[in-house]
C-alpha positions as CSV (number, residue, x, y, z in Angstrom):
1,X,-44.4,-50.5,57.6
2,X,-46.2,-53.7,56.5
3,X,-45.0,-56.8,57.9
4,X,-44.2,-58.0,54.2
5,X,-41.2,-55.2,53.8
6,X,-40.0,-55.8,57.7
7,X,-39.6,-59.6,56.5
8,X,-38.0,-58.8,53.4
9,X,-35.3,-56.3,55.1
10,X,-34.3,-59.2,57.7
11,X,-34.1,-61.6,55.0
12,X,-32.0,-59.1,52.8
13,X,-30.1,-58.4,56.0
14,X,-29.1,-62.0,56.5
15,X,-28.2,-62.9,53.3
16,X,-25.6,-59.9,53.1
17,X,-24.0,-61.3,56.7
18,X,-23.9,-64.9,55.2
19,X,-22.6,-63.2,51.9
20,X,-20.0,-61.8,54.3
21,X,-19.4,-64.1,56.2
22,X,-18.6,-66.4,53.0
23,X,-16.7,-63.6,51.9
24,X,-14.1,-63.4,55.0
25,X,-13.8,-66.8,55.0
26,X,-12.5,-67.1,51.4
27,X,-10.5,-64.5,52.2
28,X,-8.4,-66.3,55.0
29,X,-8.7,-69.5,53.0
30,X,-6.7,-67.6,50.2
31,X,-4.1,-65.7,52.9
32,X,-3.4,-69.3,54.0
33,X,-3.3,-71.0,50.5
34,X,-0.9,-67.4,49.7
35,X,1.4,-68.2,52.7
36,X,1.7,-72.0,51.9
37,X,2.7,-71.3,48.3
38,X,5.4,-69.0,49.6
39,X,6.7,-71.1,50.8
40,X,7.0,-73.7,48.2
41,X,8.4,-71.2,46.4
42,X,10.9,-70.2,48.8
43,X,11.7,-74.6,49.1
44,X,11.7,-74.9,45.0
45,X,14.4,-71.8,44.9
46,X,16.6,-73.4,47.2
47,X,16.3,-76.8,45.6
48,X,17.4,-75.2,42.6
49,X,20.1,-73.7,44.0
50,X,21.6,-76.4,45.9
51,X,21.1,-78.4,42.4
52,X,23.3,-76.0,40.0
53,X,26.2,-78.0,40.1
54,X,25.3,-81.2,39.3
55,X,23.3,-79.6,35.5
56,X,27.7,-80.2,33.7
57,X,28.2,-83.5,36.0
58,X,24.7,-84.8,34.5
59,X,26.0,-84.0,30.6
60,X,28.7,-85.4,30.9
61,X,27.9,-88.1,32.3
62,X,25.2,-88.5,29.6
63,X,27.7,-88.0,27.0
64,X,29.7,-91.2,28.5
65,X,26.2,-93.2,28.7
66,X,25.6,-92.5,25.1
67,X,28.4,-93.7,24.1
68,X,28.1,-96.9,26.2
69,X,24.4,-96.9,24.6
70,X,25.8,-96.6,21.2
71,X,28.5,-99.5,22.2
72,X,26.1,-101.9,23.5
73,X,23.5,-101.5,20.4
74,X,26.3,-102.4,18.0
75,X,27.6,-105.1,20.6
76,X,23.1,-106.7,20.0
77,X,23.4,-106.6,16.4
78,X,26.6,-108.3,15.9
79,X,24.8,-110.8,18.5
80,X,21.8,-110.5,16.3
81,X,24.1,-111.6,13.2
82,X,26.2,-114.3,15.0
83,X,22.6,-115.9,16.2
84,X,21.0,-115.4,12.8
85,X,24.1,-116.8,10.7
86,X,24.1,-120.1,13.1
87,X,20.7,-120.7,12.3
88,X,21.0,-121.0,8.7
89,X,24.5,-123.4,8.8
């Protein structure tokens, strides 16, 4: 066999075990990456859990601040008037 084709099988040979070896490397890169999302999954579930009752507190509470919003806008523009009507006497 010419020493051209013996070079050209070693080369081919090494680039299919750095090919691998690139290969199996991702491969425990992703198995890691899979594990660690696992468990943000598994943290994200319980958050949500542990954060179903507050989801009526919240709107009602929201319900109260909009009404407090609503009370405090109308509270600025009779401000707004009393500031603007001084102004002009």
């Amino acid at each position: 066999m010419p020493p051209a084709a013996i070079g050209t099988l070693v080369f081919a040979g090494l680039l299919v075990v750095a090919l691998a070896f690139t290969l199996i490397r991702v491969i425990l890169l992703l198995r890691r990456i899979l594990h660690t999302l696992g468990k943000v999954c598994f943290g994200v579930r319980a958050i949500a859990l542990r954060t179903e009752p507050i989801a009526p507190a919240v709107g009602a509470v929201n319900e109260d601040l909009a009404a407090v919003a609503d009370g405090l806008e109308n509270l600025a523009a009779e401000a707004a008037a009393d500031k603007a009507g001084a102004r002009v006497s």
